[in-house]
N, C-alpha and C positions, 0 to 999 in steps of 0.2 A: 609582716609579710610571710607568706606561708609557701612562695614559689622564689626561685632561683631567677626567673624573665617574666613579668608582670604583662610583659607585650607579646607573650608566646607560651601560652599554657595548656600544654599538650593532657587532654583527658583519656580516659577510658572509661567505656560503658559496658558493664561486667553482670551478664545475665538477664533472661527473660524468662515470664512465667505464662501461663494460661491466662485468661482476663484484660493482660496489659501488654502495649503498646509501647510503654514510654520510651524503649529503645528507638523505635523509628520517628517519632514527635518530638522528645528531648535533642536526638541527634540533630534532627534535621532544624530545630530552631537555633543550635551553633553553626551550622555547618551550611546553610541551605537546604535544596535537595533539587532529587532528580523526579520532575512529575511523572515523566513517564513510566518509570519505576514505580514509586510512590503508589500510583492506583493500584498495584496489586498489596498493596498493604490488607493482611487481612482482618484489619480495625477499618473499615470504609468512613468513619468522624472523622478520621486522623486528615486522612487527602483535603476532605471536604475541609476542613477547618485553617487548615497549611493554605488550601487553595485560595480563602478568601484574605489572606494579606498581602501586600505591596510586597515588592522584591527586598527596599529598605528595611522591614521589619524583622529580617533573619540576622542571625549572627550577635556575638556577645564579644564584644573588644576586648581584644588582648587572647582569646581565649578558642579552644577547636578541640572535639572529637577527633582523635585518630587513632584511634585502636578501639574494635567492640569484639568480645569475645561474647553469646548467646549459649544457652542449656543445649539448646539442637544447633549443632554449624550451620545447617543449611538456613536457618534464621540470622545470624552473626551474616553470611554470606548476602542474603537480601537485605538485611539492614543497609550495611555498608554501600552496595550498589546502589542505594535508595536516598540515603544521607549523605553520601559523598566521601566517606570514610574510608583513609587508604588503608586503613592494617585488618585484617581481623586477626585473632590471637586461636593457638591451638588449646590454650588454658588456659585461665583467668588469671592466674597468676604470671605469666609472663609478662602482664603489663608491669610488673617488679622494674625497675631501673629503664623503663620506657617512657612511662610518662609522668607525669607533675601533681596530680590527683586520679582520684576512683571516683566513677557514679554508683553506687547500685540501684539498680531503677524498678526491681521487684518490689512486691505490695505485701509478701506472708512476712508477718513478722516474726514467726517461732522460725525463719530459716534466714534472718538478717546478720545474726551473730557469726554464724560459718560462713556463711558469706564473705563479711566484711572482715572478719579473725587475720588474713595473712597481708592484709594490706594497712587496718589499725597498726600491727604486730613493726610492721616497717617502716612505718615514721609518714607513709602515707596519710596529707588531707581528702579525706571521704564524706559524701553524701549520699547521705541513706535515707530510700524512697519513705515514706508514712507508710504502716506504722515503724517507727524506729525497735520496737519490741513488744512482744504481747506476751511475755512469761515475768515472773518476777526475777529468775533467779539469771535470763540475760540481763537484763535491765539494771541489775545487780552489777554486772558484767561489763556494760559500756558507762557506770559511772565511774569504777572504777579506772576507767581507760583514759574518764576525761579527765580525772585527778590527776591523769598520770601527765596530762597535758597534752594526749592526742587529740588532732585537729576533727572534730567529726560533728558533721550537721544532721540533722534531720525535722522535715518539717510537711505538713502537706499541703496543697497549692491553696486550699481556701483561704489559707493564713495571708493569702496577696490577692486575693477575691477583688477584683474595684468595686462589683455590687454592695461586697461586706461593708466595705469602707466609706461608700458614704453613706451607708445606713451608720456606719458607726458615728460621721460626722452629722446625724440630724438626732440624736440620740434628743436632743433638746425637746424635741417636738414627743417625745415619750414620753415625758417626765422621772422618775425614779422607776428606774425596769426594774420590773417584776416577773416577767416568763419573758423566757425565748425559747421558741422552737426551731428546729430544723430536720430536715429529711434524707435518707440517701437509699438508692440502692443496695445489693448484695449485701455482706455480713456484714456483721459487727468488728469481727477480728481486720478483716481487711480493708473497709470503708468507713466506719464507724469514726475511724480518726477525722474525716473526712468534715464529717458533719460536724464533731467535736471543736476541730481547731477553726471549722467556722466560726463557732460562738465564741470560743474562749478571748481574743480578743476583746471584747466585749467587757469585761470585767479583770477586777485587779488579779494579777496571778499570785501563787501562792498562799490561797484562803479559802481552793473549794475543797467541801469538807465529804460529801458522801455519796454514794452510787447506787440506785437500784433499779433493776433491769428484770422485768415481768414477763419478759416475752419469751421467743423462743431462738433455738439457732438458725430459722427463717425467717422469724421474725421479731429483731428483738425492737425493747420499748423500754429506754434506760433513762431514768431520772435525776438529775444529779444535783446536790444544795450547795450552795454559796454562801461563804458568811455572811457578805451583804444584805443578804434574807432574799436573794434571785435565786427562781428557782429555772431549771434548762430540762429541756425535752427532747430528746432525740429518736428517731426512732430508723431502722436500718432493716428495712423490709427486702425480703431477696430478690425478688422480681418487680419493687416499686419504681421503675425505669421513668415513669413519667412526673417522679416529683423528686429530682436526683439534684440536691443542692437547694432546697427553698428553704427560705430562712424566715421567720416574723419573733417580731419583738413587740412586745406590751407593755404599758407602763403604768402611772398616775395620770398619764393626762392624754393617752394616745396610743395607735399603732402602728407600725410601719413594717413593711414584708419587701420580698424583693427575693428574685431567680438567678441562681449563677448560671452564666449563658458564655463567657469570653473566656473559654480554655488556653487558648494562644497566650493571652494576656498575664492569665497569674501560674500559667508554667513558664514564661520566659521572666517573670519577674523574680519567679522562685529561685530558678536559675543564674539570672544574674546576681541575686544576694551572696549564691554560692562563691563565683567566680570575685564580688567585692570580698568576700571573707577571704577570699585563697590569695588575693593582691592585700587584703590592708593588717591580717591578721584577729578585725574585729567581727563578734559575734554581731550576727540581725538581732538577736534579743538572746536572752537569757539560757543556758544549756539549761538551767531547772525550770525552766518553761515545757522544755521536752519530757522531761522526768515525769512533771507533774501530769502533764499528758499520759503517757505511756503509764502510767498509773492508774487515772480514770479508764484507759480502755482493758485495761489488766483484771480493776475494780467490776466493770462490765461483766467479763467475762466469768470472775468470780459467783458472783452477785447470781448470774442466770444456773449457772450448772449448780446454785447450792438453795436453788427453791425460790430466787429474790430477795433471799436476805440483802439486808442493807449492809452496806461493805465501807466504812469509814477509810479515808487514803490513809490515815493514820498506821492501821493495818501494815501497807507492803512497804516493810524497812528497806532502803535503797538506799539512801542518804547520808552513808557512813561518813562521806569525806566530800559531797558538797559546800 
């Protein structure tokens, strides 16, 4: 157990960025919300998508938003009206000795480390939005934190996809995969995980071996090999808005494709892994599941800025003390 009251686990939601929302969506699938508020949400998916579940479907047992500190106050200010959130904070750091974990629910990953530095630093369990890091030498940084036995997740919601997953349960009908593709909007650096930890499931962790990315910083088109001799196709186009999440898979004997469409579903799922992690103490899977991630997209980013060379994960030493 990673909280003091399993049945009262007071969070905070610590910063917003340009692109994302999840401050008023994460919030409001703990906490409820306020519709009326809510429509001025200036993500218009977020209302629409809140609006289409039952009243039942909010909230995560044992567990509540109550403290959001945002980059602009006047956001922190409409969140909270919005989500139902009584505290907003003048700092991010005063949620210190307030509450029982940290969200942080921004998507850059070269600004996750300072972020999350004074609440890792204080014994606080934190969840950190995808990507968890896009440099080598954080990434270097938060393994060392978890050697050190600090509690800290990071994952992105494809990894609780239901579409991924029964594709993963009909995998039979593919025979031995051979390619998978998938697609995302915006970058690489800050979607690209997106698409990544869609497939990765898919195959055993721990065994993919190399990365190369042909495209550009609008549009990249990164290929990555598997020992198993699966090869993965990604590709993270900056305005490709109409094919944001399609996933196909090919095999020996078949194909099977399919559209992530249920955002409610695998952000509230994501989220309650969190809150099981904060009540039982155990990890959803593996912390070098994340590593190995955040390597691939690290690999990505290598790989483009230095012509497509091919970038072996071997390359980015992280793993001193895994």
């Amino acid at each position: 157990m990673l909280v003091n009251d399993p049945d009262n686990i007071r969070i905070a939601i610590l910063g917003m960025v340009e692109g994302n929302g999840h401050p008023y969506s994460w919030s409001a699938i703990f906490n409820g919300y306020d519709r009326e508020a809510m429509a001025s949400c200036p993500y218009p998916v977020i209302p629409q998508y809140l609006g289409a579940q039952r009243d039942g479907d909010f909230g995560i047992q044992g567990a509540r938003v109550t403290h959001i500190w945002c980059d602009d106050p006047a956001d922190a200010a409409k969140v909270a009206k919005s989500a139902l959130i009584p505290n907003t904070l003048a700092k991010p750091t005063d949620a210190i000795g307030q509450v029982d974990a940290v969200i942080i629910p921004t998507d850059k990953g070269w600004e996750h480390l300072e972020r999350s530095r004074p609440f890792i630093e204080a014994g606080l369990p934190i969840f950190i939005d995808k990507p968890l890091a896009d440099r080598e030498e954080d990434l270097r940084q938060f393994v060392r934190w978890h050697n050190q036995g600090k509690p800290i997740l990071s994952t992105s919601c494809m990894r609780y996809a239901k579409e991924f997953a029964d594709c993963r349960n009909r995998l039979d009908e593919v025979g031995t995969l051979r390619l998978a593709t998938m697609t995302t909007a915006k970058s690489w650096e800050r979607y690209g995980i997106h698409a990544l930890e869609g497939v990765y499931p898919f195959l055993p962790s721990g065994r993919w071996l190399d990365v190369v990315n042909t495209g550009t910083e609008k549009a990249n088109i990164v290929h990555l090999r598997h020992e198993v001799g699966t090869d993965v196709v990604l590709a993270a186009i900056a305005d490709m808005y109409g094919a944001f999440g399609v996933l196909n898979v090919h095999g020996t004997k078949g194909s099977i494709g399919t559209r992530f469409s249920d955002t409610f579903f695998a952000f509230k799922s994501q989220l309650v892994a969190f809150v099981e992690f904060l009540k039982t103490g155990e990890r959803p899977f593996p912390f070098a599941e994340t590593v190995e991630l955040m390597k691939i997209v690290i690999a990505g980013i290598r790989s483009r800025e230095e012509g497509g060379r091919r970038v072996p994960l071997s390359e980015i030493e992280v793993e001193e003390a895994l």
